[in-house]
C-alpha positions in Angstrom: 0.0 0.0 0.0 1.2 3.3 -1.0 2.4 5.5 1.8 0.5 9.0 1.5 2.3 12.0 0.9 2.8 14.5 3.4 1.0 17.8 2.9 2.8 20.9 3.2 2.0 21.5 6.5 3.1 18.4 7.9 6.7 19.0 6.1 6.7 22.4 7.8 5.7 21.5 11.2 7.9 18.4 11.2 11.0 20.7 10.1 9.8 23.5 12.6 9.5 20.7 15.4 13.1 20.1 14.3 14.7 23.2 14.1 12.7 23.9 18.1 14.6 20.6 19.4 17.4 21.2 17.9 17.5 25.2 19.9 16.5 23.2 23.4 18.9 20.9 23.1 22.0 23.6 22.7 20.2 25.7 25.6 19.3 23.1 28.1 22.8 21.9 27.7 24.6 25.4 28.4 22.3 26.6 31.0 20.1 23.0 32.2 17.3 22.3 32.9 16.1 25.1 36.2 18.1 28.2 34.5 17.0 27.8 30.8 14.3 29.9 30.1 11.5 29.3 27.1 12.1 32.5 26.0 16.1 31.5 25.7 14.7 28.4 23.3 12.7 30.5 21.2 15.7 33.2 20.8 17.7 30.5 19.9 15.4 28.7 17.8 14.7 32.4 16.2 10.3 32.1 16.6 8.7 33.8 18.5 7.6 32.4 22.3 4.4 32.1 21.3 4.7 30.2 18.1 6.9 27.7 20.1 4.1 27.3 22.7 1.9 26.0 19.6 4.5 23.1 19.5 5.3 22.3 22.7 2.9 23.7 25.9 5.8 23.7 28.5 9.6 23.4 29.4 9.4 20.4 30.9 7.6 19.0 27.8 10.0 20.3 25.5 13.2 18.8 27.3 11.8 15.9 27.1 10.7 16.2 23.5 14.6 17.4 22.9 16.6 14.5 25.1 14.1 11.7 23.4 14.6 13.2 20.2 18.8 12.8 20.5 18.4 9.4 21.8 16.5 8.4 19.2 18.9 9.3 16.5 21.4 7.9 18.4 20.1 4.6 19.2 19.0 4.2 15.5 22.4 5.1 14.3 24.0 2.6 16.5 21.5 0.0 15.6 21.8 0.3 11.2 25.3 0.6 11.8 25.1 -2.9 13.6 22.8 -4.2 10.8 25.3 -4.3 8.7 28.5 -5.4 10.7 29.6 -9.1 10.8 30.0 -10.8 13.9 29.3 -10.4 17.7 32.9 -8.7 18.1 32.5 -6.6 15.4 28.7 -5.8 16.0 30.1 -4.4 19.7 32.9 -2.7 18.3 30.5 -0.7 15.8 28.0 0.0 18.9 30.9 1.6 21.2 32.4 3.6 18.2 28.7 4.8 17.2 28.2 5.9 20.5 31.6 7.5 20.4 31.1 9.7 17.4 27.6 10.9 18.5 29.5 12.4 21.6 31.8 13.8 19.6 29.1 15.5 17.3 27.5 16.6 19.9 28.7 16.9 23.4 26.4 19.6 24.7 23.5 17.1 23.7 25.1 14.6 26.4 25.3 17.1 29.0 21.7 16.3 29.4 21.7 12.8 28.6 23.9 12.0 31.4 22.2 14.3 33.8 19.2 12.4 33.0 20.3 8.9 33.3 22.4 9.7 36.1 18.4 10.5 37.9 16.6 7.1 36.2 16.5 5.5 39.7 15.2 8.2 41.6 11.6 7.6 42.0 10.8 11.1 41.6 12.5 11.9 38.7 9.5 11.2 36.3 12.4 8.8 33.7 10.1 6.1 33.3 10.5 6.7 29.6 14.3 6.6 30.0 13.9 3.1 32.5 12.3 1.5 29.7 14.7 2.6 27.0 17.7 1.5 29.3 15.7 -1.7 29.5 15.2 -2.2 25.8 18.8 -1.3 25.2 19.9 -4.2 27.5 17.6 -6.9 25.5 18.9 -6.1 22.7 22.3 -6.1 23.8 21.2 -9.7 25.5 19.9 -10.9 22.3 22.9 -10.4 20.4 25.0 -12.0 22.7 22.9 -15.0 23.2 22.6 -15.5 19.0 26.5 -15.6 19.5 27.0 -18.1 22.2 24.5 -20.3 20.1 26.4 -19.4 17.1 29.5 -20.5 19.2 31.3 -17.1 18.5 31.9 -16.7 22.2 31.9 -18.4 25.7 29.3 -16.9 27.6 27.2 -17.6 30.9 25.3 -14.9 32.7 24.3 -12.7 30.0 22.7 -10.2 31.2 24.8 -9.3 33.8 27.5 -9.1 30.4 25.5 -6.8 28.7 25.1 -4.8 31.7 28.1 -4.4 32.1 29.0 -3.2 28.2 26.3 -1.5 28.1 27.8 0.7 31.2 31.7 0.1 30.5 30.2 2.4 27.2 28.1 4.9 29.2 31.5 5.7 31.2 33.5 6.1 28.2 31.2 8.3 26.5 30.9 10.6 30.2 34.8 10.9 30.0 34.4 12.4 26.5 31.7 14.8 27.3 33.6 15.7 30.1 36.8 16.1 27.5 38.2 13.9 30.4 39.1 11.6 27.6 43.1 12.0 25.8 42.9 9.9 23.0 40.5 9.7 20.0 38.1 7.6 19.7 39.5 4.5 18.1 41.8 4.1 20.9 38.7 4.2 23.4 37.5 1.8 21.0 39.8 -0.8 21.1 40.5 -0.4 25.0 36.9 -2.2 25.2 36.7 -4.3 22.6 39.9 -5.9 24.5 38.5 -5.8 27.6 35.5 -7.1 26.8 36.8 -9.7 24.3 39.1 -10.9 27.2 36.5 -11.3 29.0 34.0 -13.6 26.8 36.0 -14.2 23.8 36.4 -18.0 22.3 39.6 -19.5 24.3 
């Protein structure tokens, strides 16, 4: 079945939308979440305040909106580039690099996607959305891992405490960068895992 073509409006909203998380993300980054203003966004996004309320009714709406918005785009860049990688060591090793380069790209972005994460067990924090995209992130990871022990790639008990743990060994690398705590590029980052963790499951 044909997919309908989008009307003109929908191209603009989707590229005003866009162009909105795009300003939020740069702002709540610089100036977080209690000390960025909507009128900041809007500045930055060059509309006016009340053309941005027509998009997004709040702050706290539109951080969200923003921070889902980066993930997104990062977890579906990770994931084609994945697709199309062969083999479990070389599936991870594209996954940490990915990761690496989106940091890179965009570090302010990560300001807030750390702060966030760094709040997901706080029962207060409101990050159910982010609980269940940490938990999606660890099946998948689990998945691949469990095709490869099957596959007899690797040696492997316990496997979601494994992917845990590569899942976070990652998280930590990519802090260091957006801290620019980090002294080497990434491909050195990258192959400081991929020994690690090969060392740890790879075929004796």
């Amino acid at each position: 079945m044909p997919t309908e073509a989008k009307t003109k409006h929908q191209v603009v909203t989707e590229f005003r939308c866009s162009e909105i998380l795009r300003a939020a993300r740069k702002v709540f980054a610089e100036k977080g979440f209690a000390d960025a203003t909507v009128d900041d966004i809007a500045e930055a996004a060059e509309l006016a305040k009340g053309t941005l309320y027509l998009y997004f009714p709040s702050k706290r709406e539109l951080y969200l909106a923003a921070l889902k918005n980066g993930i997104r785009e990062m977890v579906e860049r990770s994931q084609t580039a994945m697709a199309a990688a062969g083999g479990i060591r070389e599936k991870l090793r594209v996954l940490i690099r990915t990761r690496l380069e989106e940091v890179e790209r965009n570090r302010d972005f990560f300001k807030i996607y750390h702060s966030e994460f760094g709040n997901i067990a706080h029962p207060a924090a409101g990050s159910e959305w982010f609980l269940n995209l940490y938990q999606e992130q660890l099946r998948m990871l689990s998945g691949m891992l469990t095709e490869a022990a099957a596959a007899g790639e690797i040696r492997l008990e316990r496997i979601e405490t494994v992917a845990s743990a590569i899942y976070e060994m990652t998280r930590g690398v990519m802090l260091r960068r957006t801290l620019g705590l980090s002294t080497g590029d990434v491909e050195e980052d990258v192959d400081t895992l991929d020994e690690i963790i090969w060392n740890g499951m790879g075929k004796k």
